[in-house]
N, C-alpha and C positions, 0 to 999 in steps of 0.2 A: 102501608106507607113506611119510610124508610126513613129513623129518627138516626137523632143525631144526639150526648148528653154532649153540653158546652158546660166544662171542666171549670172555667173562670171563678165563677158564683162561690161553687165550693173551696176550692184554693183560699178565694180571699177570706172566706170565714172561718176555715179552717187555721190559716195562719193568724187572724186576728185573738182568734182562741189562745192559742201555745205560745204567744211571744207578744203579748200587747202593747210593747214597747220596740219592738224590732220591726221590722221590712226586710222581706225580699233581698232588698239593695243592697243590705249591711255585709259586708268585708265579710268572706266565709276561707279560713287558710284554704290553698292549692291541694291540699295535699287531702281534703276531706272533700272537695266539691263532689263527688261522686257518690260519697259514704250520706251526705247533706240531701242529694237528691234521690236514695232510697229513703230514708228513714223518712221525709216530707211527703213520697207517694205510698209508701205503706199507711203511715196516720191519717192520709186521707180517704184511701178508698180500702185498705185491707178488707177481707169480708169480717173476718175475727177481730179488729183491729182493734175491739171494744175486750177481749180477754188477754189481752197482753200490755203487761205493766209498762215495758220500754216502747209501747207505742202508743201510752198514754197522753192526753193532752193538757195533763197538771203534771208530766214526770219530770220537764224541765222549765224551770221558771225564769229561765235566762239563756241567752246565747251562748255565751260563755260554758255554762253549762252542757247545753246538748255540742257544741264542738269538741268537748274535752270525751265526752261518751264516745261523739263517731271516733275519735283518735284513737280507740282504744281496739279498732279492726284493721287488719292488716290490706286487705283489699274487697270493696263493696261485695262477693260473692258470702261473705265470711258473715258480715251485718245481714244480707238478706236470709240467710241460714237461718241465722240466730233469731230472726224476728217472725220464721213459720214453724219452730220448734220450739212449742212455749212449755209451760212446766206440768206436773201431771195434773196439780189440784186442778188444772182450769178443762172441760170437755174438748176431745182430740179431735182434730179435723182431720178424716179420712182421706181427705181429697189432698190436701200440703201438698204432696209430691207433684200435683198440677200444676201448682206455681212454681215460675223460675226466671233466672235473670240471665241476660245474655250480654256478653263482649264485640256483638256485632249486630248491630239490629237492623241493617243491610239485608245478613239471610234471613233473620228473622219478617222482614219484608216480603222478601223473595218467596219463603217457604209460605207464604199465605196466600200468594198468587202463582202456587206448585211448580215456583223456579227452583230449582236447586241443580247441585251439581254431583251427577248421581253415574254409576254405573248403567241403570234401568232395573235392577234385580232387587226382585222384592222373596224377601226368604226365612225360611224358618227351620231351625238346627232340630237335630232331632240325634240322640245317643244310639250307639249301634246297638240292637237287640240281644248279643253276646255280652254285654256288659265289660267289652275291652276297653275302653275309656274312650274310643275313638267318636268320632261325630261326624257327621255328614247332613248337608242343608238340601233343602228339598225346593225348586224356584216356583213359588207359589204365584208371579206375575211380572210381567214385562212390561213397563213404561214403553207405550208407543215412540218413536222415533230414537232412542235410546241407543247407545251402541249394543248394548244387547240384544235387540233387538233386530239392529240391522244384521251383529254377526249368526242370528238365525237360535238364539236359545228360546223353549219353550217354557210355558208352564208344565210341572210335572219334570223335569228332569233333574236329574239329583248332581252333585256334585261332592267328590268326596276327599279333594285335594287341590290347595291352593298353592301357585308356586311351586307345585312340586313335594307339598308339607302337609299330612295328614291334618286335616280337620281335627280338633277336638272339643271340649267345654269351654276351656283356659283359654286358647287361642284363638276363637272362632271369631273374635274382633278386630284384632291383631292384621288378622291376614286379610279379611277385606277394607283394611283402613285405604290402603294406597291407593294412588291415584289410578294407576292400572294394575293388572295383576292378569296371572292364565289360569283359568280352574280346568281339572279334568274332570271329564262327568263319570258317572259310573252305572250300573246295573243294579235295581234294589236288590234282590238276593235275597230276598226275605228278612229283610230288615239290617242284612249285613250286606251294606254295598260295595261290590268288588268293581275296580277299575275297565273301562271298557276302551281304553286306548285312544280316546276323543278328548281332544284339549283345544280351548279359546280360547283367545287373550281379549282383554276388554279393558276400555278407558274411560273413565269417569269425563262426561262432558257436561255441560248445563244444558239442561231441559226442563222444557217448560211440560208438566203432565195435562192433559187436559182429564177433567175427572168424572165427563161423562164418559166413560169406557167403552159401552156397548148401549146402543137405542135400537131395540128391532122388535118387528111384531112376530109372534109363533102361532101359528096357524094349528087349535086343535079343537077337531070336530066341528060345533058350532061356536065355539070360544077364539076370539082373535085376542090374543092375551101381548100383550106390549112388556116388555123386558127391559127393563134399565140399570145395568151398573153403574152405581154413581160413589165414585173414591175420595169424592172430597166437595167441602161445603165450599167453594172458593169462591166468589166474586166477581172474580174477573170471567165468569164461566158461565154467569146466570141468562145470561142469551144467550150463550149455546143449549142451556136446559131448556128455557123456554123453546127452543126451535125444535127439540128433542120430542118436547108435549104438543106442539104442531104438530107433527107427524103424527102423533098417535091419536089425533084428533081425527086427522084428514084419513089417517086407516082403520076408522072404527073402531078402534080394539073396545072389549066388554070386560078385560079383568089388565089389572096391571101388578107385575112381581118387580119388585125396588130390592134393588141388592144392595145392600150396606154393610156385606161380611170384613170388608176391610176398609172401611169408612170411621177413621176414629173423628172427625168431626171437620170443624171451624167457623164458617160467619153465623149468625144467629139470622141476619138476615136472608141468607141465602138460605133456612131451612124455615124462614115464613116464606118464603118464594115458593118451593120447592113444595110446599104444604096447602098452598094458595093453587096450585097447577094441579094439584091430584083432587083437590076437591070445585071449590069455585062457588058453593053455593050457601056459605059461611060467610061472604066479604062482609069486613066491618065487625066480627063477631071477636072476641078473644081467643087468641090460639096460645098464650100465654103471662106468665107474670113472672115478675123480675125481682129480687127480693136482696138489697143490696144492704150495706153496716146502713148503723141509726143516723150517721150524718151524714149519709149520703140520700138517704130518705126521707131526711128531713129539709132537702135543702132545695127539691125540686118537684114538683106536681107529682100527684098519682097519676094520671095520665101517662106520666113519662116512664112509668114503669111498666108499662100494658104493650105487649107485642098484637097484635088484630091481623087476619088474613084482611089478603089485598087483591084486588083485582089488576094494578099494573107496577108493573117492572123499573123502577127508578134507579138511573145509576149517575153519583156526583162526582166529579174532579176531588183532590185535594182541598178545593178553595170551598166546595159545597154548590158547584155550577151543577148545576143537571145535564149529563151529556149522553145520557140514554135514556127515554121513556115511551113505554110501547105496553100495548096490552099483557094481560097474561094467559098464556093459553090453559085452560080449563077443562077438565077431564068429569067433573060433576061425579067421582065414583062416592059409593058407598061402602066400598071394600077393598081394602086393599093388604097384599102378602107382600110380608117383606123376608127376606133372607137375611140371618144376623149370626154373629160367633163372637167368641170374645177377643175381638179387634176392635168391634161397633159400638162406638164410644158417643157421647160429649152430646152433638147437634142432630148426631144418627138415632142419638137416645131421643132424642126432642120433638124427632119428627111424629115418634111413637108415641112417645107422653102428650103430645100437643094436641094428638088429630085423633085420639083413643075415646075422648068424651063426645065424639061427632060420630065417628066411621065405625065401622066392624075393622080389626087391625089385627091381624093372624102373623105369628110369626113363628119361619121355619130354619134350623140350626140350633145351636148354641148359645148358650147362658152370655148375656152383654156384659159390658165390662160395668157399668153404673157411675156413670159421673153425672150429676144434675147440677153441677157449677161451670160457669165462664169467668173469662178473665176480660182484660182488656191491657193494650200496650202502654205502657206509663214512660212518657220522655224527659229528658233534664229540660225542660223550660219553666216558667210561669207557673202555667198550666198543664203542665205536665202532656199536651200534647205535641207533634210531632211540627206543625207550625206555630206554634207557643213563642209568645214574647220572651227574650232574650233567652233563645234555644241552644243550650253551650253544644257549641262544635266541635271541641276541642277531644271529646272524647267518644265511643260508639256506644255504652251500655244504655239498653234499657232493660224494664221490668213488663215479667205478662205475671202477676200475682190474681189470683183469683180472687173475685170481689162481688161475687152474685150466687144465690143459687137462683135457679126456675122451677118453675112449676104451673102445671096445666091448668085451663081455666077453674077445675074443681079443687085447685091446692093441692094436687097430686103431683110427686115424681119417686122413681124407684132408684136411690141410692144404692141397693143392692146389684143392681140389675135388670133385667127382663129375662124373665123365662119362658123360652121357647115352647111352643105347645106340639108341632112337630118337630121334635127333637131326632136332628141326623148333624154328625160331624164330620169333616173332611177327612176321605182317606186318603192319606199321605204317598201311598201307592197305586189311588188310581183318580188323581184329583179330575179328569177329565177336562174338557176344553170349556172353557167360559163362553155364555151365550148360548150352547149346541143343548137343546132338549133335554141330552142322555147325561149332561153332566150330573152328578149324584144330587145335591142340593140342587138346581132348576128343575131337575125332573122330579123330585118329593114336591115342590112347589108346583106344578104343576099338573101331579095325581091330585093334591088338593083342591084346587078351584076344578076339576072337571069330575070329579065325582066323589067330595065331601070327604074321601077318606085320609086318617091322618098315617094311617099303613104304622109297621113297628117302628118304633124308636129304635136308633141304635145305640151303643155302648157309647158313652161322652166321647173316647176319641176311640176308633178301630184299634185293637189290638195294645190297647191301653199305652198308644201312642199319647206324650205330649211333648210339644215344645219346647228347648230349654233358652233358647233364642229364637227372635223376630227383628230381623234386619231395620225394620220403618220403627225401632225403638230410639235408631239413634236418630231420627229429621229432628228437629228442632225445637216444631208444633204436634209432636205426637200426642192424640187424644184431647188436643184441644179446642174449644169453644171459647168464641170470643168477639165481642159487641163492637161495633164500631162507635167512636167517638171522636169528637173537635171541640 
């Protein structure tokens, strides 16, 4: 079932704490409203919010006092900084860089229901193997309907010049900022990519990604094995998934491989959904726990911190109307392979940690990246949410600060990571085509479930290839996880 925290409760007791003499309502100068509604959402929900002095609830004893503090930051990005870089003596929160504040929380909307306004190129720099300083990106995936897409670029083709201007380390951000641009592609050459006379030009438009990428079954032997790319934990998506697990209902399948190698996360909800569809014979069990600062936990049921597989699909309006409820389709496996690299972040981590104390959970690729924290969006109202009494309009920032870790029904999660048990990483030179049997990772994944072997490991990256950039570093929501709340 699909919870909702209502922010109120906490708000009022949290202000009744820090200012016992003030409200809300009292006179806040113009010029700090913004700096006023960071420092009020970090003291209430930060997850650390208990090891940091300036986000104490005895550190200002007066209005007056905490307005003369905020004055003392030149624009609210400067305060939120300074209030996730606390001092050494207190223990370091690995995760900080999760948390961040943004000047438009518009995209930040958008980019959680995979609107944005994108080329469709999803990419990864890699240094020439000559050691001449040059770079060249390798297009590891193409957003459906994308202009990329439509002007005909694949996965697997390299690109080693933008505008006409060698790729480098330095640059490599620079030259896909613009709204359009022409890349020419090139020939790998053995790691030294030489120009091959083909050049695009391509225009950044808005699309919407849908993030079930691929849903199909592969026929081998006596194994109907069901295949699903899934890029993104979105929302707005979770009947498309469930229609996904239909199919795979109505075609038998007996093994299913869940690709999540570039899946850095996002709804919490849609990875109980997605958790609830692969298995089904859990509902009502715990698939996880929520573990939020002391007066957040103190301020509302334990109940309300318990995630449970579900057997139907609830989806609400803004207002909390229910405008979608339908079963959920259910796959009853006991095993399930997933495909992971260190992309597979956040809710992708979750799905593993969640459903590992039920299922057998085999995973082939690459070491994950290890975030077991969610955030949630914090707005200037009230309540700090998004239809919150007296919601200032007047400006666009909000806050996604991290304010939870999880962990599986046994108290378990891997802050490090997940390590791969068939260990195979993408070669950058022959990444193959997504969904087709022969691509290297589906095909390790699929020697696996037909005949148990986990075959050699290869070297972490081919040819002691790595990445020095990853294009989907710059969305918005990279890597994150994060709860819905009213």
């Amino acid at each position: 079932m699909k919870k909702y925290f209502r922010l109120n409760k906490l708000f009022l007791l949290v202000f009744a704490l820090t200012f016992a003499n003030c409200s809300k309502t009292d006179d806040i100068p113009q010029n700090i409203e913004v700096n006023n509604f960071v420092w009020g959402g970090m003291n209430a929900y930060y997850k650390w919010q208990g090891l940091i002095p300036d986000l104490s609830d005895s550190k200002f004893s007066t209005r007056e006092q905490l307005n003369s503090y905020l004055n003392g930051f030149s624009e609210p990005g400067e305060l939120f900084n300074s209030l996730i870089s606390y001092p050494n003596e207190f223990p370091k929160d690995p995760n900080r860089i999760f948390s961040w504040i943004t000047d438009d929380y518009v995209a930040l909307e958008n980019s959680f229901q995979g609107l944005r306004l994108t080329s469709g190129l999803k990419l990864v720099g890699i240094e020439y193997a000559n050691n001449s300083g040059n770079a060249y990106v390798v297009v590891r995936d193409v957003i459906n309907g994308s202009d990329a897409d439509n002007k005909g670029i694949k996965r697997g083709m390299i690109i080693s010049e933008v505008n006409g201007t060698q790729i480098t380390t330095g640059n490599v951000n620079q030259l896909f900022a613009p709204n359009s641009f022409t890349v020419s592609l090139a020939d790998y050459n053995g790691g030294n990519p030489t120009p091959n006379g083909i050049s695009i030009s391509i225009v950044k438009t808005e699309v919407t990604e849908n993030p079930v990428k691929i849903a199909t079954i592969i026929n081998e032997g006596a194994n109907r094995i069901g295949y699903l790319m899934y890029n993104q934990f979105s929302s707005d998506f979770d009947a498309q998934l469930n229609q996904a697990f239909a199919d795979f209902r109505i075609g038998g399948i007996t093994d299913l491989v869940l690709d999540l190698r570039y899946n850095g996360g996002g709804s919490v909800t849609s990875a109980i959904y997605l958790s609830s569809m692969i298995t089904g014979q859990f509902t009502g069990e715990v698939f996880a726990n929520k573990i939020w600062n002391e007066k957040v936990m103190a301020s509302f049921s334990s109940e309300s911190f318990i995630d449970r597989f579900t057997d139907r699909l609830v989806k609400r309006d803004s207002s909390g109307n229910i405008i979608l409820d339908e079963a959920i389709n259910n796959l009853n496996l006991t095993n399930l392979y997933v495909i992971v690299s260190d992309q597979t972040a956040s809710a992708s981590e979750l799905i593993i940690n969640g459903l590992r104390p039920y299922i057998n959970v085999k995973l082939i690729g690459t070491e994950t990246v290890g975030k077991q924290v969610a955030s949630i969006t914090l707005y200037d109202s009230d309540d700090y949410t998004r239809n919150g009494a007296n919601f200032n309009n007047s400006h666009t920032w909000a806050m996604q600060p991290i304010v939870l870790e999880i962990r599986n029904k046994d108290g378990q999660n891997e802050p490090n990571g997940f390590t791969a048990e068939v260990q195979i990483a993408e070669d950058y030179s022959n990444l193959g085509v997504l969904g087709d049997p022969n691509e290297p990772l589906l095909s390790r994944a699929l020697q696996y479930i037909t005949t148990g072997s986990k075959g050699s490991n290869f070297s972490y990256h081919k040819e002691s290839i790595k990445p020095f950039w990853n294009s989907q570093k710059r969305n918005i929501d990279f890597n994150n996880m994060y709860v819905d709340i009213r």
